[in-house]
N, C-alpha and C positions, 0 to 999 in steps of 0.2 A: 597623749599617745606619743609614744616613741619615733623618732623618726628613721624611714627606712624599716622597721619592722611591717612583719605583716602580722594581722589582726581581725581577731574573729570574737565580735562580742554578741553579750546576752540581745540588743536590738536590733540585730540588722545579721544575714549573712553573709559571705562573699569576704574578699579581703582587702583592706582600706592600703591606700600608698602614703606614706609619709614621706618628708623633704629628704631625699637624697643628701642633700648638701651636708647634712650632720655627719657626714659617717669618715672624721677624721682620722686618718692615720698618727698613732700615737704611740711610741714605746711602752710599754707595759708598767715599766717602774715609773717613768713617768708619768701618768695615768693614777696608779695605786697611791703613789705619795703625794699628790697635788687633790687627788680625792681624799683622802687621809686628814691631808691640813685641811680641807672643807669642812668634814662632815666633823671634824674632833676639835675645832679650832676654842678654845677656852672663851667663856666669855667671861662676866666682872666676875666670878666667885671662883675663875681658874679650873673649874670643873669638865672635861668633856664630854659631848656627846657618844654616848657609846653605840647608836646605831641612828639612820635618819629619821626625821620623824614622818608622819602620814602618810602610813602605808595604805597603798594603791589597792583596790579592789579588782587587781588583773592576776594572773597567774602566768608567766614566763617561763617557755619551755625552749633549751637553747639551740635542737636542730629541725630539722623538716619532718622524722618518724614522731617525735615526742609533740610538736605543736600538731600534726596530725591527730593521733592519739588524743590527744588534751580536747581539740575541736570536737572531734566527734562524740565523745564523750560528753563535755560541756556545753555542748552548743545551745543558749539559749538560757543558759545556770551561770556562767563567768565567761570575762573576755582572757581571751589568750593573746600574746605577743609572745614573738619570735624576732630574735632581733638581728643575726644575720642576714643578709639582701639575698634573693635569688640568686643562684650559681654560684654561692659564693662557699665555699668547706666553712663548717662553723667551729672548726677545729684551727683554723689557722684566721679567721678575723678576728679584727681588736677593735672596742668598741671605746668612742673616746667615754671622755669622763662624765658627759651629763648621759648618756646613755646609763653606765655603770650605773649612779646614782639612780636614776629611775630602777635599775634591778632590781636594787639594793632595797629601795621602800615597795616592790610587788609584795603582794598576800602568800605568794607561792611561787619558788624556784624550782622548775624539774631539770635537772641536769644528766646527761649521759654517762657521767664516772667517775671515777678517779685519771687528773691530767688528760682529759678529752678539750675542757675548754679553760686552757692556760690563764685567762682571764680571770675565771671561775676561782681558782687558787692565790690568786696573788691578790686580792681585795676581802677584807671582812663582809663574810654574808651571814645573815641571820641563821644560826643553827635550824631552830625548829620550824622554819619558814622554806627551808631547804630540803631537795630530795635528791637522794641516787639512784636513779630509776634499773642500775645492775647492781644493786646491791644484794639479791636473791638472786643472782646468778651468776656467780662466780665458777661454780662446778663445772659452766659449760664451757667456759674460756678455754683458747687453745694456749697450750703454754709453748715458754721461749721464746718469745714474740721478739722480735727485735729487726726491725725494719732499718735498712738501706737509708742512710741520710741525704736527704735529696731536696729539691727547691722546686716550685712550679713557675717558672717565669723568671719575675725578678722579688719572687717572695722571701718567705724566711726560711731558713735551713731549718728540716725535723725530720725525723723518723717514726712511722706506725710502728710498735711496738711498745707493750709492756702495758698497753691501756685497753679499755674500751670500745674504741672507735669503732664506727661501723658494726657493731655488736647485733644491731638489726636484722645485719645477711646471714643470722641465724635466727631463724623462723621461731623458733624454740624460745631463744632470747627474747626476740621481739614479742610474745605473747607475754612474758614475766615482767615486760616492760608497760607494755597496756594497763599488767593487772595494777602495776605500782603507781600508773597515772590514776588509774581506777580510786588507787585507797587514797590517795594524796587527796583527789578530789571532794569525795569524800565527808574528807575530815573537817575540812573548808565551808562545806555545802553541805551539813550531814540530812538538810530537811528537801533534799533532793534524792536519797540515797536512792530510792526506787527508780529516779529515771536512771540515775547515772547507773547504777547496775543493770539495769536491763540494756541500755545502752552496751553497757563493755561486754555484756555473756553474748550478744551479737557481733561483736569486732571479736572476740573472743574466736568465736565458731566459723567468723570467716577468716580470718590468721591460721587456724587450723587448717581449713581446706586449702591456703594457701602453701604452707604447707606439706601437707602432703601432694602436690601439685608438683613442689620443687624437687621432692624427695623422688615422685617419679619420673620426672625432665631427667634429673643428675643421676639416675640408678647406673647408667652405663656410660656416664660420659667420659671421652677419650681426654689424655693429658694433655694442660693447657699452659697455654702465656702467660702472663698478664702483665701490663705495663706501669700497675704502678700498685705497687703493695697493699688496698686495703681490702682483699676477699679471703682473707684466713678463715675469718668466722665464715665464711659460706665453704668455705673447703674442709674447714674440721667438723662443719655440722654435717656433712654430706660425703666426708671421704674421697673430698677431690685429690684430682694432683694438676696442683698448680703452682708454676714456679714465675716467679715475679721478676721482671728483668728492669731495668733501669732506663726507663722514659716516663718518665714525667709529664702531665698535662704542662703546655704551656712553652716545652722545649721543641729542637727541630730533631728532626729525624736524619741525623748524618750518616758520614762513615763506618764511623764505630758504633754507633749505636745499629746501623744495619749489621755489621759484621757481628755484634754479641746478639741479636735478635736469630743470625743465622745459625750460631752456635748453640743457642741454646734451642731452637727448633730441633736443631740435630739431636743434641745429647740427652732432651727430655721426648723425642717424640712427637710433636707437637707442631698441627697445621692452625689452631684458632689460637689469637690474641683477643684475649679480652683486655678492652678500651673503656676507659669511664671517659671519656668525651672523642667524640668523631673526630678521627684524622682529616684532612685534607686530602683532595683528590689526586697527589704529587705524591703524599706518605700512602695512600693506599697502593698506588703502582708499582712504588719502590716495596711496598709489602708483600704485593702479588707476583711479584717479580724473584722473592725468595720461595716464593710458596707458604705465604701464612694470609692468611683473613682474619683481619681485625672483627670482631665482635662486640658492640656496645653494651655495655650493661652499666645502666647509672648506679651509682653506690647509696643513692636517694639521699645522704646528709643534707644537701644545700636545697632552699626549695625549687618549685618547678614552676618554672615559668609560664605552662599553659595551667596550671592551677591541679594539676590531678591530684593524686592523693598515694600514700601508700599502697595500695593495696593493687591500683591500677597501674602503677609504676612498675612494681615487681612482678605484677602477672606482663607485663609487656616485656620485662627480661628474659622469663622463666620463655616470651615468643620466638625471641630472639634465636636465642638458642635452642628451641625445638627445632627451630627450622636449620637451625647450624648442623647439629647432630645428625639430621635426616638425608644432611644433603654434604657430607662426610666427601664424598670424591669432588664435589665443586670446590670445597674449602680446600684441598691440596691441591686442586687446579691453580685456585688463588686468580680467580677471575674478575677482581677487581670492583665488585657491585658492590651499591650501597646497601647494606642493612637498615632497611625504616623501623 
């Protein structure tokens, strides 16, 4: 077992913790070429290995929708690993090098896309061992994508755009996504296929009602904030208007960051900010103080630390903001309460 991932196998459910400690910060090039000379390194006949040997009877899925997916479907037929930690974007960890390794000899890699997990691209992975769970859904992509380069904290400079990410907060998406954990599965386990189908035509039918669930929350909803780029796919799957201002999880909430939060209230309309992590009780005053309410809505990439699941996670956003929408003059009040 990998360490720091979380882990759902055939004999036990629930998710197992591994050592923290493993999960070293490493440059990527550095990482890919020191694994390179590992796994390639010649022995007496000068020949290399062209991939690890003994592969793993696990399936690795690299965010919190796909090892969801993969659990529920699998559960009890393969173990699943997920190897970013709780609350952590699996778009921006790097995972050092015995991690990789261990990837690298899984049975099955479900990955989110093209350049979702930077890691993912810069190290040889087993073609036929490897999946692109958006690769049948491309049609739904919002185009033009090109996100705001910006840092969380003290991380590394990137921009959402031109990929995948977050591809889930379209419902639509997220069901072509199930189906491809479905077939991956599958192929792997084909003297399962009856459970794991029936399995998925269930997650299937509940994604659907989800669903249309969101589709009727978002039917009317007014023009919004957001503070940090990744709900495209839930605004072109729903025909939001949401414009994305420059606050970063992890940053503080200054001067200018109030002064373009108030600007762009003004110029888009707009009393809710949607938040993928809870301001503080100092950033919500200074928010209510311009007249905006922040709105939580987790973007579900990183897992959840009370252990919920998909499907409980985004019916609880989809609560979120029922109760936003309902209550349209409190939010222009900007009365400062917390959103549970």
């Amino acid at each position: 077992m990998i360490g720091s991932w979380r882990v759902s196998s055939p004999n036990r459910t629930g998710l197992a913790r591994g050592d923290r400690r493993r999960r070293l910060r490493r440059g990527l090039r550095a990482i890919a070429s020191g694994l390179v000379a590992t796994i390639s390194t010649p022995g007496c006949d000068e020949r290399p290995t062209p991939e690890p040997a003994g592969v793993r009877d696990v399936v690795v899925a690299t965010n919190a929708p796909l090892a969801d997916f993969a659990a529920t479907l699998g559960d009890g037929v393969v173990a699943i690993e997920r190897p970013a930690p709780d609350g952590e974007d699996p778009s921006l960890w790097r995972p050092d090098a015995t991690t990789i390794s261990e990837v690298q000899r899984s049975e099955l890699i479900l990955l989110q896309g093209p350049a979702v997990e930077p890691w993912g691209v810069s190290i040889p992975l087993a073609t036929a061992r490897t999946r692109d769970t958006t690769a049948n859904a491309r049609s739904r992509f919002p185009t033009g994508r090109a996100g705001t380069v910006h840092r969380h904290g003290d991380g590394p400079a990137h921009a959402h755009g031109g990929n995948s990410d977050h591809a889930w907060l379209d419902l639509g998406i997220a069901r072509l996504q199930a189906r491809a954990v479905r077939d991956a599965l599958v192929e792997i386990r084909p003297e399962h296929e009856a459970t794991i189908d029936s399995r998925w035509r269930a997650l299937d039918r509940d994604l659907a009602s989800l669903h249309r669930r969101a589709t009727a929350v978002l039917a009317d909803a007014p023009p919004m904030l957001a503070a940090h780029p990744v709900f495209d796919f839930l605004a072109h799957a729903h025909g939001l208007s949401i414009e994305s201002v420059d606050w970063p999880p992890g940053t503080p909430l200054d001067e200018e960051r109030v002064g373009d939060l108030r600007a762009a209230a003004a110029d888009h309309g707009a009393t809710i900010l949607l938040v993928d992590t809870e301001p503080d009780g100092a950033a919500r005053d200074r928010l209510a103080a311009i007249g905006i309410r922040p709105i939580h809505f987790d973007p579900l990439d990183a897992g959840d630390p009370e252990g919920r699941g998909f499907l409980e996670r985004m019916n609880a956003n989809l609560d979120r903001l029922a109760k936003a929408f309902a209550n349209r003059d409190d939010a222009a009040a900007g009365d400062g309460s917390r959103e549970e």
